[in-house]
N, C-alpha and C positions, 0 to 999 in steps of 0.2 A: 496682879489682877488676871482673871480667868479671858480666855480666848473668849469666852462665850460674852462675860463681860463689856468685853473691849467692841464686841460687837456691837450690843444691846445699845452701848454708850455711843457707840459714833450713828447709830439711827435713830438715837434721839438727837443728836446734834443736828442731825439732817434735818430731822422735821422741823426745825425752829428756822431753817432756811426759807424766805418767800418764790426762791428761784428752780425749790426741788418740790414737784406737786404729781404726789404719789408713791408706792409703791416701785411701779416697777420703773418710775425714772430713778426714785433711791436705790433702787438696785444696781440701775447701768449706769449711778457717779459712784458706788460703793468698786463695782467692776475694773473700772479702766484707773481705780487706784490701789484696788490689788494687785492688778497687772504690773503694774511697773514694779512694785514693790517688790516680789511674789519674781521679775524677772531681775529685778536687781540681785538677790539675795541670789539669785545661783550663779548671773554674771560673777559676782562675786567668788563664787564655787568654783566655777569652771574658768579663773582666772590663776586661781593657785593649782588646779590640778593638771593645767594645758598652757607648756609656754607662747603656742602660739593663738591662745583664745582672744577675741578681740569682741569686745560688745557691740550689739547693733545700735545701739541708743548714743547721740554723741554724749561726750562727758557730764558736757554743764548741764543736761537733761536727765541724767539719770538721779534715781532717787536721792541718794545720797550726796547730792550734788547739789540740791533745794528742797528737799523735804524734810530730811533728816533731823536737820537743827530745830529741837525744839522753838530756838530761840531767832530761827530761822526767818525768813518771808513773810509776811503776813498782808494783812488788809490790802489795800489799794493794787501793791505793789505786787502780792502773791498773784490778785484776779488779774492784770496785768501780764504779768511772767507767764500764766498757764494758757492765757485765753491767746496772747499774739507770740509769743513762744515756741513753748510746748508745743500746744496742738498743734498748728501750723504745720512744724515740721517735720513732727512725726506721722502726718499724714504724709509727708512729701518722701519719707523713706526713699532711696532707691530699692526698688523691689526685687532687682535681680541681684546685688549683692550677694545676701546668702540666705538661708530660709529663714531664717531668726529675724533677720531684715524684712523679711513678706511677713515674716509673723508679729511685728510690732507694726507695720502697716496696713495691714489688715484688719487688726483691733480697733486701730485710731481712723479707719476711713470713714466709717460712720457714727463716731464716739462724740459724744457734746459733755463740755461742763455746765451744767445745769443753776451750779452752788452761785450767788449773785454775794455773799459774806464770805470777804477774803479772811475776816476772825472766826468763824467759822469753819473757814474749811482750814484754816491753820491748828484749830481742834482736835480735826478729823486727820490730817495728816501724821498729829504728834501721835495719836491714837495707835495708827496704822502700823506706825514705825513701834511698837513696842512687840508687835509680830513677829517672831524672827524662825521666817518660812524654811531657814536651813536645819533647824532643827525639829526633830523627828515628830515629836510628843506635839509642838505647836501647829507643824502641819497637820497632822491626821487628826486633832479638834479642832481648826478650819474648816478643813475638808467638810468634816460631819457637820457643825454651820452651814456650811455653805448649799451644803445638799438641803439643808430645811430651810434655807434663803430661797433657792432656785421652788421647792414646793412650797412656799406661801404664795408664790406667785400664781397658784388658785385663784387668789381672791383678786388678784390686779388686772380684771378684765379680761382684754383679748391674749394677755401676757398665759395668761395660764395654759393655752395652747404647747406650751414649751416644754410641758413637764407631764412625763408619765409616770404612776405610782413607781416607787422604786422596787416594789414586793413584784409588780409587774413585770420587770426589764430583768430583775435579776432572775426570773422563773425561765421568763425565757431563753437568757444566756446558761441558764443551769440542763437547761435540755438539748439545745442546740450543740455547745461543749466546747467551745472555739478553743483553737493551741497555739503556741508559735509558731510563727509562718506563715498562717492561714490567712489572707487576704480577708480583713473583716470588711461591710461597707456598711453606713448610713446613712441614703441620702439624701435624709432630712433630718438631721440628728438633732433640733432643738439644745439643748443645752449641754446635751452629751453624755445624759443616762444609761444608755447601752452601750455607749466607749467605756466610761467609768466601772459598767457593772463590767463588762467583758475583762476588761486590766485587772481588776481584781481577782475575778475568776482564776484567769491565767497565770496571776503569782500565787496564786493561794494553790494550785494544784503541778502546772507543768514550769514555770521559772525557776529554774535550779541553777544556774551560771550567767556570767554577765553575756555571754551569745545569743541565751534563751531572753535575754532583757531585749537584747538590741534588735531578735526577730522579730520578736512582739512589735517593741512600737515602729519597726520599718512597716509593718502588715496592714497599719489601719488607717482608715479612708472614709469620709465625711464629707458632705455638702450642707449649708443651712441657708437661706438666703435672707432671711431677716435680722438687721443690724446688732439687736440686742441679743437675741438668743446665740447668734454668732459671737459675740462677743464675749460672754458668760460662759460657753463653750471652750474656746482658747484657755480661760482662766481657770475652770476645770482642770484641763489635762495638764497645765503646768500645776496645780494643787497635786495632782497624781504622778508629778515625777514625770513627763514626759520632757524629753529637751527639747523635741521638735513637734509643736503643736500646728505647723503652717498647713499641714495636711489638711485640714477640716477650710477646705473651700469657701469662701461666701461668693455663693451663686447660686442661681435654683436650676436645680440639677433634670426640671422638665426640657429649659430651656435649649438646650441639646438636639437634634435632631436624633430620632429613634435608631433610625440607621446608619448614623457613626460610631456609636457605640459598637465594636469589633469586637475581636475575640481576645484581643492582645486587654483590655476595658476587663476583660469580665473577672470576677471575685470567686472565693470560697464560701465566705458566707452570705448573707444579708439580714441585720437584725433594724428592724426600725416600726416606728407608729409614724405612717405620713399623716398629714393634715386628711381630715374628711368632714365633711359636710359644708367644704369652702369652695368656690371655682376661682378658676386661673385667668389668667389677665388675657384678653382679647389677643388671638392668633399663635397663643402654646399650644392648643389642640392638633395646628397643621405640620406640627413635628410628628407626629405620631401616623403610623398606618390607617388609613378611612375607617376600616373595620373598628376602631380603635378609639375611632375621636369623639371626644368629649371636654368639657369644660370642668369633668368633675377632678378632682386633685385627685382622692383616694385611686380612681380606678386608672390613670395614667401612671400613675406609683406601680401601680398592680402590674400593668404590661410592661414596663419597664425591669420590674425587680425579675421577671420570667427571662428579661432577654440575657438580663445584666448576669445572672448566673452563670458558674462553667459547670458544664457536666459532671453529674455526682456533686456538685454545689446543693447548700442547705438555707434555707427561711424560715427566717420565727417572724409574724407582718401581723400589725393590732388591725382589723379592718372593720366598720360597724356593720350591724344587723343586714341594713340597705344594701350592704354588697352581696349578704348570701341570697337573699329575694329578689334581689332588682334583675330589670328585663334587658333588653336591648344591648346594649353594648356590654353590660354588665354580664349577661347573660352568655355574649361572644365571649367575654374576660374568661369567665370560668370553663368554659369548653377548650378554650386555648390551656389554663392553666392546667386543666386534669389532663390534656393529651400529650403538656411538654413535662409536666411534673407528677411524682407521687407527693398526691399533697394529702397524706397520714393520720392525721390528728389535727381537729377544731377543738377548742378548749373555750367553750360558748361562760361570759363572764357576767354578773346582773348590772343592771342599768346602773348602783350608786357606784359601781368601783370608779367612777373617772369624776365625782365629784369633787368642788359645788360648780368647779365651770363648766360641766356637761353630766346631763341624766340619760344616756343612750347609751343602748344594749351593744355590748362589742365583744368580739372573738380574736383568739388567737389561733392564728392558723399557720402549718408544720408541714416545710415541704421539701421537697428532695429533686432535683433536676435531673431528666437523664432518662426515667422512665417512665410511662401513662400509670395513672391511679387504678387501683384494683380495687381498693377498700380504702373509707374513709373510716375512722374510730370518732367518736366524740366525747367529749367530757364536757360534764355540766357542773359549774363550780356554783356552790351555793354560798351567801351570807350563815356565820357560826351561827349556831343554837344561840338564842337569846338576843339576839340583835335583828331588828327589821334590814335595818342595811347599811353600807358603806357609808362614814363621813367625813369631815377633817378631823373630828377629836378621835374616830375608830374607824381609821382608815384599811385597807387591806394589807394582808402582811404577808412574806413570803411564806412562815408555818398556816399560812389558811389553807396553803396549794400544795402542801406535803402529800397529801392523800392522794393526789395527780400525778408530786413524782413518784410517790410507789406504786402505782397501778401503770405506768409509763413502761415499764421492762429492760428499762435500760437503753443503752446504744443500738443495738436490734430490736428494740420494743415488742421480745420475746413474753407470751404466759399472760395478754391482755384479756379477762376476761370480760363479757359485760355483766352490768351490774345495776344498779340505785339510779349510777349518776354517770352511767358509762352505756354504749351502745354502736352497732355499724352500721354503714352502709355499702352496699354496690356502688362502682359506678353505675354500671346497668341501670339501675334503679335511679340515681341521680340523672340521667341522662332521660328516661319515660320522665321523670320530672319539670326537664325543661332546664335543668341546672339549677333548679331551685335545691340551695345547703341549707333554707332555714327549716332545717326538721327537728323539730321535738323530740325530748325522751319520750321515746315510747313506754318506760318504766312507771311512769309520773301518771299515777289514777285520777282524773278527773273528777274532781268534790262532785257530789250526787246533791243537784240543785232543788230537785221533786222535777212534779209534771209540769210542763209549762201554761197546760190550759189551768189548771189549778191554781198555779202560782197568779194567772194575772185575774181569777176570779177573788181570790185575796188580798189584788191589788183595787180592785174596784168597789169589793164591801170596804178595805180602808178609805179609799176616797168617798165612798159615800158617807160614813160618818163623821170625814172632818168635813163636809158639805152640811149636814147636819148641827154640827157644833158652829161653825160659821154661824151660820142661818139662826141660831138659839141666843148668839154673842150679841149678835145685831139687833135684835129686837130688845134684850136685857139695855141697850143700850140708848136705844131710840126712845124705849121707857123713861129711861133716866131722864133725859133730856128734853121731855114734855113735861115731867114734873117738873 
């Protein structure tokens, strides 16, 4: 049976459960039993290749230990085993152990079984176990599951917050260019889209010996502060071969006061989509400088990812419409941004790219720490030829934004001309402006509507003869109705 399969099958199993109601809770019991799975199978691994490897999970909890046997646990006794067990104790980890130990405590601190059918999830367990995560072919058709598991969560309400087009995160990690070494951070990383896109990037072009493996994943650095996308997260980057996923924090990473964050703190890059159009929980705002405060998530991201960089550090940030118009603090954000940063390139996107759980107009914005903005470039991506716009069945794809990276110029974004869908600006000009970035192609000719006193003299002979036919309907009527 097909990984893809085996999927399908154990979420139908789910759904016949009374105690799984949804989506995105079938995702977070499908989660925390990959996890173990998924960490069994390399325990495993890294037990014949390291005499002194020692598992975090104790024995009689690990997979293989109660799940395995088809003919294993079941009913009564399995919900029993997991619910006063399992859980239990794998919430109670000692944390300071080793990071594998934070890292299966970490998953379980917020993780519920949901499943109330011990034959049921003994189903789903025998299902799970025909997976077999250490070889190659089975992971990387998970993997790609999983990544269209984590995007349906579009349609699971508030869940869909977690997931950004993947044509999106990989555009970004393909211009940004991240290598071994390079302190990457996310810190709000949802379910770990731009870790995922970034890893791959980096074996596909500069991972050439096991050094270049072990810089990579010592470099990268992650916060998420909500239970599930946290969790989905972890199970990610062990899907991608990471040994050590405890990096990726669950904390909200506002929570911090702005100025502890030091210099010893600060990264090389920063790739992430924070949350926008949410506010933050009563008294996050008074971590941050007066000039600064606000309730709004997006623009505390904004001031932050500016501090968080080191000089000659780089930003790929999804921020919506509101941030390049907005006044007030918004307006301090970007005056602070263009005088600590050259922020280069707006790659302005149409409103359906981030459908169905949001129709709002968002940018991508390209920045460089270190020196004030001279010029800003823009690029306006449009929906292909023949499509009104972005949906789930014809979502955006990373060849829609080809035409961005070739007019990009490279790593010096040398030979940009403007163009259709290309154009600059001044600072200068942005600052007479008041820091307002939402500026228009100027390229884009304005449909010639006619005269406006014309037009509403054609609006008013129209009104007057459906006045006229009204009036002609009513009487045909009122006739009838005396006869």
């Amino acid at each position: 049976m097909s990984v893809r399969t085996t999927v399908k099958a154990i979420q139908d199993i789910m759904r016949k459960d009374v105690g799984v109601d949804g989506d995105a809770q079938r995702l977070s019991q499908m989660a925390w039993m990959f996890f173990l799975k998924i960490i069994d199978d390399q325990d495993q691994e890294l037990e014949l290749l390291r005499d002194d490897y020692s598992s975090p999970i104790p024995p009689d909890l690990q997979w293989r230990a109660w799940a395995a046997d088809p003919e294993g646990l079941t009913g009564e006794a399995l919900l029993a085993f997991v619910n006063d067990r399992l859980f239990p104790r794998l919430k109670a980890l000692p944390t300071v152990a080793s990071a594998r130990h934070r890292l299966v405590q970490g998953v379980f601190e917020d993780a519920y079984n949901y499943m109330k059918s011990g034959q049921l999830m003994r189903q789903v367990l025998n299902r799970i176990s025909a997976i077999d995560f250490n070889n190659l072919a089975d992971r990387q058709h998970f993997g790609d599951i999983y990544e269209q598991l984590l995007a349906d969560l579009q349609s699971a309400g508030n869940a869909g917050e977690y997931y950004t087009p993947r044509a999106v995160t990989a555009f970004m990690v393909q211009q940004i260019d991240p290598k071994p070494g390079e302190i990457l951070f996310d810190p709000a990383c949802g379910t770990g889209g731009f870790l995922t896109c970034a890893i791959r990037h980096m074996r596909a072009r500069y991972v050439k010996r096991p050094e270049d493996e072990a810089r990579m994943q010592a470099s990268l650095r992650a916060t998420e502060k909500k239970p599930l996308p946290h969790m989905l997260a972890t199970t990610n980057m062990l899907l991608h071969g990471i040994e050590d996923a405890s990096f990726i924090a669950h904390d909200n990473t506002l929570a911090r006061p702005y100025i502890s964050w030091e210099a010893k703190d600060r990264v090389d890059i920063i790739l992430t989509n924070p949350p926008f159009g949410g506010k933050e929980e009563d008294g996050i705002e008074s971590n941050f400088p007066a000039h600064f405060r606000t309730r709004e998530t997006a623009d505390l991201f904004l001031a932050l990812i500016i501090r968080l960089l080191k000089p000659g550090g780089r930003a790929a940030v999804v921020l919506p419409d509101g941030t390049l118009f907005g006044e007030g603090v918004k307006t301090r954000l970007k005056e602070h941004l263009l005088a600590e940063c050259n922020l280069h390139t707006i790659v302005r996107l149409p409103n359906s790219v981030f459908r169905p759980y949001a129709s709002i107009g968002t940018n991508l914005l390209f920045f460089e720490k270190g020196r004030p903005t001279e010029t800003i470039w823009f690029w306006e991506h449009r929906v292909p030829e023949g499509q009104k716009a972005y949906s789930m069945t014809k979502p955006i794809r990373l060849e829609h934004l080809a035409d961005c990276a070739a007019w990009w110029g490279g790593p010096a974004r040398e030979g940009r001309a403007e163009g259709e869908r290309a154009w600059k600006v001044s600072a200068e000009d942005v600052r007479a402006r008041g820091y307002n970035l939402d500026i228009r192609n100027p390229h884009t000719v304005a449909g010639d509507h006619g005269d406006p006193q014309a037009l509403l003299a054609e609006l008013d002979r129209a009104e007057g003869e459906v006045a006229a036919l009204r009036a002609r309907l009513k009487a045909i009527l009122e006739e009838a109705l005396i006869r």
